[in-house]
N, C-alpha and C positions, 0 to 999 in steps of 0.2 A: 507631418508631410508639408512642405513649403514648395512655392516655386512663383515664379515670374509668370504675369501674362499684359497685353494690353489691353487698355478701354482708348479706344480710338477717338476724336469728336465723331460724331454723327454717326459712329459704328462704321464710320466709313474709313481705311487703309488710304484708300483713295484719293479722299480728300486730302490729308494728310501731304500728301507723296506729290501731288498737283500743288498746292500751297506754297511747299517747302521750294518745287522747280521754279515755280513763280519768281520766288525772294531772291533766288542764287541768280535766276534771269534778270532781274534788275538790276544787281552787281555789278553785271558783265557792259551792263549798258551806261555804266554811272560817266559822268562828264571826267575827259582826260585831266591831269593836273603835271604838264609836264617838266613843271620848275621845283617837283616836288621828289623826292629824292626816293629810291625806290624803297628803302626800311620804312620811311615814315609813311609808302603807303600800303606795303604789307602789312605796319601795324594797327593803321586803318580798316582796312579788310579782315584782321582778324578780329577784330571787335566787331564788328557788321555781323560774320559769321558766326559768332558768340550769341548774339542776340538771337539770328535766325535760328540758331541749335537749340537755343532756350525754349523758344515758341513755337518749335517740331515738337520739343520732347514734351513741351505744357498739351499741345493736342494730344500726343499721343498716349497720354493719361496711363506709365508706365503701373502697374498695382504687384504688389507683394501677398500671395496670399499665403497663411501659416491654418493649420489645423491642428490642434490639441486635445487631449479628453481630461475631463478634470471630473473630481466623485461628484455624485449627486447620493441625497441622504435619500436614504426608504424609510417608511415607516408601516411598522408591524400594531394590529390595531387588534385589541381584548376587549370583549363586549360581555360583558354578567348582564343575569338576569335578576330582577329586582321585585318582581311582581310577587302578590299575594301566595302563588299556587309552590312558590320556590318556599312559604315558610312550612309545606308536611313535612315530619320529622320519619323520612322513609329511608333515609341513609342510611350506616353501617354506623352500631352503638345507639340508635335512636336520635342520632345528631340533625336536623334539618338540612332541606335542601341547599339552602342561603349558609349553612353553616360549613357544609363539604367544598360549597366553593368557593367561600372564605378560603379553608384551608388551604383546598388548590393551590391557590392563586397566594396566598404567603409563602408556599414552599418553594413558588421560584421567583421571587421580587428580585430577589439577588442577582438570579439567571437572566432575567429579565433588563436588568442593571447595565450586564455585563455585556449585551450583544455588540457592542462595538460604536467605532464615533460614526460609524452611516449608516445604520440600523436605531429609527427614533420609536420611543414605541407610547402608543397613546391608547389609555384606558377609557371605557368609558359601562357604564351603567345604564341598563334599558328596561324598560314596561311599555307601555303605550308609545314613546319615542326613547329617543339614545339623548343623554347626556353625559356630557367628558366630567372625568373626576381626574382628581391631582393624584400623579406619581411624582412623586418629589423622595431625592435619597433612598431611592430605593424601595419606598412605602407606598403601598396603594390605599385610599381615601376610600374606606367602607365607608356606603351609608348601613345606620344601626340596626334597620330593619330592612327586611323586601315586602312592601305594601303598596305596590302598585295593583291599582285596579281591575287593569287590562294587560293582556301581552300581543304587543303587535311586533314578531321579530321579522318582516319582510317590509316594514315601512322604518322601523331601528334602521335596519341593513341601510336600507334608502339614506337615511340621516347621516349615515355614519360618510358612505360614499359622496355624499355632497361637500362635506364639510371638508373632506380631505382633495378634493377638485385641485386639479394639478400635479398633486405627489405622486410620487411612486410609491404603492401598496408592496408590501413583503406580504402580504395575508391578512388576513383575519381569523380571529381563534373566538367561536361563540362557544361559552358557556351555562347553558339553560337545559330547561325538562323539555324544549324543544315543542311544547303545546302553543300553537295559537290561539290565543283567545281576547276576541274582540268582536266586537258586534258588525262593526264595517273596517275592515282596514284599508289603509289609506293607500300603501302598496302590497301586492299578493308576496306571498313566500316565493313562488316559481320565479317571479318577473325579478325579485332584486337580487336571487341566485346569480338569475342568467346576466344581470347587468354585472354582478362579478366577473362571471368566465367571458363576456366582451371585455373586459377591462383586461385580462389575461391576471384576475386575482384567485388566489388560490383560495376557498373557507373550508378553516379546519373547526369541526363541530366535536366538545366533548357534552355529554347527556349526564344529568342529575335526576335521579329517581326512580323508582320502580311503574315498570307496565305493567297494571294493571291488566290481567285476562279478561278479554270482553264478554267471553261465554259464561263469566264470573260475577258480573256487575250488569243490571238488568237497567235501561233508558231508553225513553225514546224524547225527543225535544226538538223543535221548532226550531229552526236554525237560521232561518233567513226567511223574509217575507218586506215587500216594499214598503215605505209607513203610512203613505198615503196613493189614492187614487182618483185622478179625474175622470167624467166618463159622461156623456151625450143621455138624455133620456132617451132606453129602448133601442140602445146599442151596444151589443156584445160586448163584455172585456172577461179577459182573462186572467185569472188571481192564480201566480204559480209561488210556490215556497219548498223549502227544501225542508227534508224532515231526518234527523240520523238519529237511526236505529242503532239500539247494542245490546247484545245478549239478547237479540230475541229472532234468531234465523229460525229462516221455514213460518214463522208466526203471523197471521195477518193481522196490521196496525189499522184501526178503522181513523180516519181524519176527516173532520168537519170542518167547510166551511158555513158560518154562523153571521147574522145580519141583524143588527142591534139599528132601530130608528131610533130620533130623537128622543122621544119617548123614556126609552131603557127595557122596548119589548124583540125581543129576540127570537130570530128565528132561522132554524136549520135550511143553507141551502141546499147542501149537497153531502154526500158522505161516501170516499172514495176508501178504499183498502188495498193498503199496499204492503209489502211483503220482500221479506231482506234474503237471499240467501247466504250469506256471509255473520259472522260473531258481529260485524262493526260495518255499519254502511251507510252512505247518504244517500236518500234517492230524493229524485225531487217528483211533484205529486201540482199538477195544474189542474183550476178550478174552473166554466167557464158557467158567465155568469149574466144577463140581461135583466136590468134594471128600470122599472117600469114606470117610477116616481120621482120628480125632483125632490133634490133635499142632500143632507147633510147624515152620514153612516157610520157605524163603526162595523169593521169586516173583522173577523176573527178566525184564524186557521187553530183550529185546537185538537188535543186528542187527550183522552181518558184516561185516570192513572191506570198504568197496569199493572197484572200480579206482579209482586215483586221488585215493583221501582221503588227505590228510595228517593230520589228530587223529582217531583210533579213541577214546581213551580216554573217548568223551563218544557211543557207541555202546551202555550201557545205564545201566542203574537198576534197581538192589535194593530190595526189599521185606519187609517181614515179615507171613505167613500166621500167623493164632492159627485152629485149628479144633476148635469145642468139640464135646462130646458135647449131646447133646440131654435131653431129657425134661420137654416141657412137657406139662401137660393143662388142659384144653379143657371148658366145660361148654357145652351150647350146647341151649338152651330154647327150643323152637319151639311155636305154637298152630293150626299150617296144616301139612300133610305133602301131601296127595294132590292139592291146584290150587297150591302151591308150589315150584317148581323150584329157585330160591334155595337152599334145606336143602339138597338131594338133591346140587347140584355141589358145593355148599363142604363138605361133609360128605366128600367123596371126593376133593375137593382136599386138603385134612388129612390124611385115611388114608393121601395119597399119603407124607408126611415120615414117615419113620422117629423123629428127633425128638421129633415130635407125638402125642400121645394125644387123644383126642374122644371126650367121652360123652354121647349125644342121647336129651334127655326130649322126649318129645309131651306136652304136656298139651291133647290132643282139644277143640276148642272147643264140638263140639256133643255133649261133655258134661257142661257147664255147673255141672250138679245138684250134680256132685262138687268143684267149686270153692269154695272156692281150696286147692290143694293145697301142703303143706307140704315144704318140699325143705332144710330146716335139717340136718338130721342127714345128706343124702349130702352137702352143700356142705361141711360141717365135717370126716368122715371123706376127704372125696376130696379135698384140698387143694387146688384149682382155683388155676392161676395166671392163666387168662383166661376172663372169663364172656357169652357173646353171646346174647343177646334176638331173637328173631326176630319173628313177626308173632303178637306175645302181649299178651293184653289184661291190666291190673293185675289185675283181680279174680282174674286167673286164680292168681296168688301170694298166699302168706301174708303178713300184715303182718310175723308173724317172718323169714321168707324176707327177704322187700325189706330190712327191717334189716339183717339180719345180711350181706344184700350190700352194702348200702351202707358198713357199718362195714369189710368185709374191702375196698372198694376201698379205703377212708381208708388204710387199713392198708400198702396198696402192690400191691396186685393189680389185674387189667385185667379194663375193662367195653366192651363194644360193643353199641349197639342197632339195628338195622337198621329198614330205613323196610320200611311198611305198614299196613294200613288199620285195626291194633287197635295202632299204637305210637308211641312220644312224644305226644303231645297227644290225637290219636283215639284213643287207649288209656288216659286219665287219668292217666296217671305224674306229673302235676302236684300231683296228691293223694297222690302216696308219697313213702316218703323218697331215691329217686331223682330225685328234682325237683333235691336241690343237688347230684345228682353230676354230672348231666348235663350238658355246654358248654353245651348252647341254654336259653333261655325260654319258656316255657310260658303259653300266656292259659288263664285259668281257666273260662273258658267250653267251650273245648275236651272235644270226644267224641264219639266215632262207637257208637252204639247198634246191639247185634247186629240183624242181619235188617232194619235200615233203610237206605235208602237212603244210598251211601256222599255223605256232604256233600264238595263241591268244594271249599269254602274252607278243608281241612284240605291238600291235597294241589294239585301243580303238575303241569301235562296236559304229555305229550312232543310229540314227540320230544325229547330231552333229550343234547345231547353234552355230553361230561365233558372238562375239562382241568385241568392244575395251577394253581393258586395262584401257586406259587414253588417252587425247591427242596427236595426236603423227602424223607428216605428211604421217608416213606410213599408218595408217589406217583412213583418213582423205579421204573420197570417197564421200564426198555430202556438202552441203553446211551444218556449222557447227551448225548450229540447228534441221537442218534434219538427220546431219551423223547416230545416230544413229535407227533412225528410215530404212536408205539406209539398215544398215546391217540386220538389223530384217526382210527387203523385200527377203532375199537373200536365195536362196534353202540351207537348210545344206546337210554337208559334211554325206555321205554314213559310212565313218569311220577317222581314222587319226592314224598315230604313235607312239605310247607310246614311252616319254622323260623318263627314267631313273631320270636325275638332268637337275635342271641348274645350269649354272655356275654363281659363287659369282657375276659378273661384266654384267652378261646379264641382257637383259630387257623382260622379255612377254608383246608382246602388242595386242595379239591376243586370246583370252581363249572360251573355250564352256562355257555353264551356270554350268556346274560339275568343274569348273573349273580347266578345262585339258589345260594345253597350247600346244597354235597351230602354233604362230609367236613367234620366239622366234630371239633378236637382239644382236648382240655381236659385239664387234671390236678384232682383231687380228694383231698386228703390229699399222701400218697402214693403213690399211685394215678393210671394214667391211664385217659381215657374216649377214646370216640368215638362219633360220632353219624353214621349211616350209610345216609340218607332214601330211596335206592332198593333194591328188590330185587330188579336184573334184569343182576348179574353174569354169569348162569347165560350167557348169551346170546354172552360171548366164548368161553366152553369151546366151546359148540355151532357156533360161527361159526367156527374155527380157529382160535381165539385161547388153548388151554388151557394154554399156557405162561405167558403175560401174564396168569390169570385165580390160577393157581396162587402165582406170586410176588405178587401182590398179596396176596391175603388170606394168605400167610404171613408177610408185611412183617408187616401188621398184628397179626398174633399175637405175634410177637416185637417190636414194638415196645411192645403193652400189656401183653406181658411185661418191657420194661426189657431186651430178651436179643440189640437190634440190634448192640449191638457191648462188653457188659459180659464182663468177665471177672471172676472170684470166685478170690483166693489169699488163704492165712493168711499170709505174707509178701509184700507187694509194693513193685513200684516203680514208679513214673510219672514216665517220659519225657516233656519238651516234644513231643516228634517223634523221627522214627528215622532220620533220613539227616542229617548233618551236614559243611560243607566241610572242607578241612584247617586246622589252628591254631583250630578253633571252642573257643569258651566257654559252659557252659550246665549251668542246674542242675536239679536230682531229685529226687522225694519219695521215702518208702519209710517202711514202717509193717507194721505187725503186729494181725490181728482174729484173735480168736477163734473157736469155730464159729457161736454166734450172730451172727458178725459186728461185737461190739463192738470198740474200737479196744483194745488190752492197752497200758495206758498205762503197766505200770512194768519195760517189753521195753527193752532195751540194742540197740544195732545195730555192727555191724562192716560195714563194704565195701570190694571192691579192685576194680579195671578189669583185666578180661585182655584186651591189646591180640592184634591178628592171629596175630604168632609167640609166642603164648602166656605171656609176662610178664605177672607180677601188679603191679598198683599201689594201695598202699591209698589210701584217699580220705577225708577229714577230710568228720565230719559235723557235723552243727546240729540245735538240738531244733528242731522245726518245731510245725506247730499239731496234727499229729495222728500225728506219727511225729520225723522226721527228715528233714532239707534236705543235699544232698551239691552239692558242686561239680565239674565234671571238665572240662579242657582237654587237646581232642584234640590230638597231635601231626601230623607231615606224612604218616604210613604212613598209607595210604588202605586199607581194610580192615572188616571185621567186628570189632567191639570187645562185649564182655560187663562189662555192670556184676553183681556178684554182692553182693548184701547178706544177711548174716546176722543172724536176731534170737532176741535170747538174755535167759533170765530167771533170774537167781541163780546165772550160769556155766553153765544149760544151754541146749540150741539149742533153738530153740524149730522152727524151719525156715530155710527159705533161698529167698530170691527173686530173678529174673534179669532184667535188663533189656537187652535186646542194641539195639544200633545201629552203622549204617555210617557211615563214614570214606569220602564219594563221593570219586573220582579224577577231579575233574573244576577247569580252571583258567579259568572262564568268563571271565574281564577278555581272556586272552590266547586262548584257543580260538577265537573268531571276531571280530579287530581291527577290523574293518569300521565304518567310520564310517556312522550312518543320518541321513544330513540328510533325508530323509521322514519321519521319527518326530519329528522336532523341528518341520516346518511344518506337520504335523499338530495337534500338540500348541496351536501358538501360535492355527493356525486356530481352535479352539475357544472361544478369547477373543478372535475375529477383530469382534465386536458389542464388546468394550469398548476396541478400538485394539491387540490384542494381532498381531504381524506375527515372519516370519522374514526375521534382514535376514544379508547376509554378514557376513563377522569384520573385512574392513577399512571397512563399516560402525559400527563402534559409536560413534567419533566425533559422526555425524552422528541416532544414534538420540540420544544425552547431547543434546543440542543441542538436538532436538526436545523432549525431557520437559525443558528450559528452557525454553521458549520456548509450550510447551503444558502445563502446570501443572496439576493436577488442582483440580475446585472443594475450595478450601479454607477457606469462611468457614461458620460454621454460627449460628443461631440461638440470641442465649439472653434469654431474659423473665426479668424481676423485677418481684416488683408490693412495694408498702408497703400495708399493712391495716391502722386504724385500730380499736382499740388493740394490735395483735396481739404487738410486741416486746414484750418487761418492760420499755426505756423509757417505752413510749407509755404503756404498763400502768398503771406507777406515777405518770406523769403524769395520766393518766385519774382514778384514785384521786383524788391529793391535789386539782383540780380538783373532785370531786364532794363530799370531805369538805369541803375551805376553802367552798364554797357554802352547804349544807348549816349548818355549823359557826357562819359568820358569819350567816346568816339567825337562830338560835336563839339567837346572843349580841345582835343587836339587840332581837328580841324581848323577852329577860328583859333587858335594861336601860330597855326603856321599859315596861316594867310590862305584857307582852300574855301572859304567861305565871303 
């Protein structure tokens, strides 16, 4: 499709049309010449008019535009699976896994060859991620074994989709026993389906090997648990893990959790029984736990071989407990005591932590006279790590006050403001210099004037139920399969505070089902805030809920203290993670601060690995950006391993930091062989809207066949227009056009004497 349009200057017709009257008006006015003969001055004026024609049609920026479709290639992507669990020999003839799809996959190299010149097709081989191998001539590039450690086919998937960024997908055709197995993968199976079927790619799944009958093969195993834990002394946490059961429905599974001190002396905390109704099931099983000693732990979720298991060693998972000492304090500024209940529970929620210290100013609202009261010098001597506002009107603080809090949040300390009818906006905070600490927005109109009538459009009528956001340690109040059911148990809120805005950088992690937010999270400086629109907590303590009211508002204290899960050493080290399979690779930081906490930049380091039975291995380090980078490859002894690094300054020690991690005993490829062709037509189901299908293995033939014969669209649109003068051909054309016009008009004239 072609056709003609203009690009005007200035987008203006107008202009254009005014311009062009102009030129031809001057024409008309040009000085008589009446000894000059009427041809010579016609052919004067038609050069003038040439010139002017020229410099219409150059404004008028005539454009040519054309529109074409030309092919664009596809490419069709084959992903084998390479891993350990592809070498059981469960095929047809005793042939292995890796060996059927060898076969596969040579009987249509040909097929494969042949799809056409816009159809490209790229191989690639996967275990723990996807690499491309050569198809050349027809041949696909075996590798000679499948001995990959792990199978992660939902971060492959990931792999495969990035690499190809830009192209048009014809498909994907996985071939595997369709098992996950991997200790963390890095993308879930669901998430890189569905990043298919956005893509509008089709995955077509064929499955290699026999399913195993679960009512047939008797396990239960630890499947997931975190590898490490920070936690407050004498503050509730919660140890959840998942446990899957197989072949043992209707059966109760008894699970311990076990607490191993320094020492190596052990002891049972808890021992929950749970129970499958299904051949095959994961349930998950949370521990809840209070800690009464600082120190250094090892947490263990285990469970007891049972009749008839054949692999025990996938029967628990090790953890690491960090349990700190406490000593946080608490300033907490209220303008309401005696029709307030809000102060009264959280105030003895606090008292409850050993940890925690709380110190409560009233500043009495109906005594006004004495306002604003100055609170610089106890904020300064009492080093406050967290500072909360309750239902307190600005005037009631000093202008120095509100600075110097604002400054000390910059700084890195924690602010909270709770809702009520003298705070954020009804309170004028809009006019201090907590206006930029604060996540939300502030309209300047905003204010509730004492003794009037509280105005509506500052605040949001109840009932008011609260639920999370998202995940998020602050609103993490139950074990995380029950969390949200904790909040649905919980009285709502009477009413809450109308937000104006939030701010670009904040988070709401707290909303009603109207979706009003109620927790709102922001940083400031260094410093974090939060914006806390209801005050009617009090009401879970008094409803039976003062466990769930308790750990809430000490989340929050320790989270606006930074103290969720930080640890403070003058030597440290930092682990990726702390449970590792055997033969892993993975590297370490480790550095040296001062007591201010600056980084001691001109510290030397030294470090060795003590493996289980107690040998040392030194370990080569690397300057890093703020310490040193160490490398370490675990060997096959499955065990507690100690990285030890020392930092030393002019040959003296400065101290010594520890990093411990486990060597799991666990050989997931081979521990449960079980082929899942239900995890593979699931998977393909999900692109089952762009043609994605699960076909069998002596199918494939006939899927090649079909992506011949049904070819993804592969022509696309491309326009080009020509704009007059636009190249520097036309350009300079245009020029010498307007100059030769021009040029010869003034050489006529001064040869016939009109000049």
């Amino acid at each position: 499709m072609s056709g003609w349009y203009l690009q005007p200057t200035f987008d203006s017709l107008t202009v254009v049309f005014i311009t062009a009257v102009i030129l031809v008006a001057l024409l008309a006015i040009a000085p008589s010449f009446a000894s000059t003969t009427e041809r010579r001055r016609g052919l004067i004026a038609l050069l003038r008019f040439g010139a002017i024609g020229l410099l219409v049609l150059t404004m008028l920026r005539p454009t040519w535009l054309t529109t074409t479709t030309r092919p664009q290639t596809a490419t069709l992507v084959v992903m084998y699976d390479v891993s350990q669990s592809m070498s059981i020999p469960d095929s047809s003839a005793g042939e292995t896994r890796y060996d059927a799809v060898q076969e596969a996959l040579k009987g249509v190299q040909s097929d494969l060859a042949s799809l056409g010149q816009n159809i490209e097709v790229a191989v690639y081989a996967f275990d723990s991620q996807a690499e491309r191998v050569a198809f050349e001539n027809g041949k696909i590039a075996f590798p000679q074994d499948a001995a990959g450690r792990f199978t992660d086919i939902g971060s492959s998937l990931d792999d495969v989709v990035r690499q190809m960024a830009g192209k048009k997908l014809a498909g994907v055709v996985l071939l595997s026993d369709g098992a996950q197995r991997v200790f963390t993968p890095r993308v879930e199976l669901q998430r890189a389906a569905r990043d298919l079927a956005r893509l509008d790619v089709p995955l077509h799944t064929l499955t290699f090997g026999q399913a195993i009958d679960p009512s047939q093969a008797r396990d239960v195993a630890v499947k997931t648990l975190a590898d490490q834990f920070t936690v407050f002394v004498k503050n509730e946490m919660v140890v959840q893990a998942a446990i899957h059961i197989q072949g043992m429905a209707n059966r109760p599974v008894p699970v311990q959790l076990i607490l191993e001190n320094e020492k190596g002396e052990a002891t049972v905390i808890d021992t929950k029984r749970i129970q499958s109704t299904k051949d095959q099931e994961t349930l998950d099983v949370g521990f809840r736990f209070t800690p009464q000693t600082p120190g250094q732990y090892k947490l263990t979720v285990a469970i007891e071989p049972q009749e008839g298991e054949l692999i025990s060693k996938n029967n628990r998972l090790d953890a690491y407990l960090n349990v700190l000492s406490g000593g946080l304090k608490v300033l907490y500024v209220e303008g309401r005591v005696l029709d307030r209940y809000e102060q009264m529970y959280l105030r003895r929620a606090i008292a409850k932590s050993a940890d925690m210290q709380i110190d409560f100013q009233w500043l009495d609202r109906r005594r006004r006279d004495q306002w604003p009261v100055d609170l610089t010098k106890q904020m300064e001597e009492g080093k406050y790590d967290v500072f909360i506002i309750g239902d307190l009107d600005s005037t009631a603080l000093s202008d120095s006050t509100l600075t110097l809090l604002a400054k000390q949040v910059e700084e890195g300390k924690g602010l909270m403001m709770q809702g009520g009818f003298h705070t954020f906006g009804a309170g004028r905070y809009q006019r201090t210099p907590l206006a930029d600490v604060l996540p939300i927005t502030i309209n300047r109109f905003e204010g509730q004037d004492f003794d009037a009538p509280i105005r509506e459009d500052l605040h949001v009528a109840g009932p008011l139920a609260l639920h999370p956001t998202k995940p998020h340690y602050l609103t993490t109040i139950a074990v995380l399969t029950e969390n949200n059911n904790a909040w649905q148990s919980l009285p709502p809120m009477h009413g809450a505070n109308h937000f104006e805005g939030i701010k670009p950088r904040a988070q709401v992690l707290l909303e009603t089902n109207r979706n009003v937010p109620i927790l709102v999270a922001g940083e400031y400086g260094l410093g974090r805030v939060l914006a806390f629109a209801v005050d009617g907590t009090w009401q879970w303590a008094s409803f039976g809920k003062a466990d769930l009211h308790k750990r809430f508002w000490r989340q929050c204290i320790l989270w606006l203290a930074k103290k969720e899960e930080l640890e403070r050493r003058d030597v440290y080290v930092e682990l990726p993670q702390r449970r590792f399979p055997p033969q892993s690779q993975f590297t370490f930081n480790a550095g040296a601060r001062d007591a201010a906490g600056d980084v001691i930049a001109d510290a030397t380091f030294q470090a060795s690995l003590i493996a289980p039975d107690g040998s040392k291995t030194n370990v080569r380090l690397a300057p890093g950006d703020e310490g040193v980078i160490g490398t370490v490859e675990t060997g096959d002894t499955a065990g507690d391993y100690m990285l030890e690094v020392t930092a030393l300054r002019d040959g003296k020690a400065l101290g010594v930091g520890n990093g411990r991690f486990f060597v799991a005993d666990q050989d997931l490829e081979l521990a449960d062989p079980s082929a899942k062709p239900s995890q593979m037509a699931s998977l393909a189901a999900i692109t089952s809207s762009a043609g994605g299908k699960a076909w069998a293995a002596e199918q494939l033939p006939e899927l090649i066949e079909m992506v011949k014969k049904s070819p993804p669209e592969t022509e696309i649109e491309v326009q080009t227009k020509w704009t007059w003068p636009e190249s520097a051909r036309d350009a300079w054309l245009n020029l010498i056009l307007v100059v030769g016009l021009l040029s010869g008009e003034w050489y006529l004239r001064k040869k016939w004497g009109m000049v």
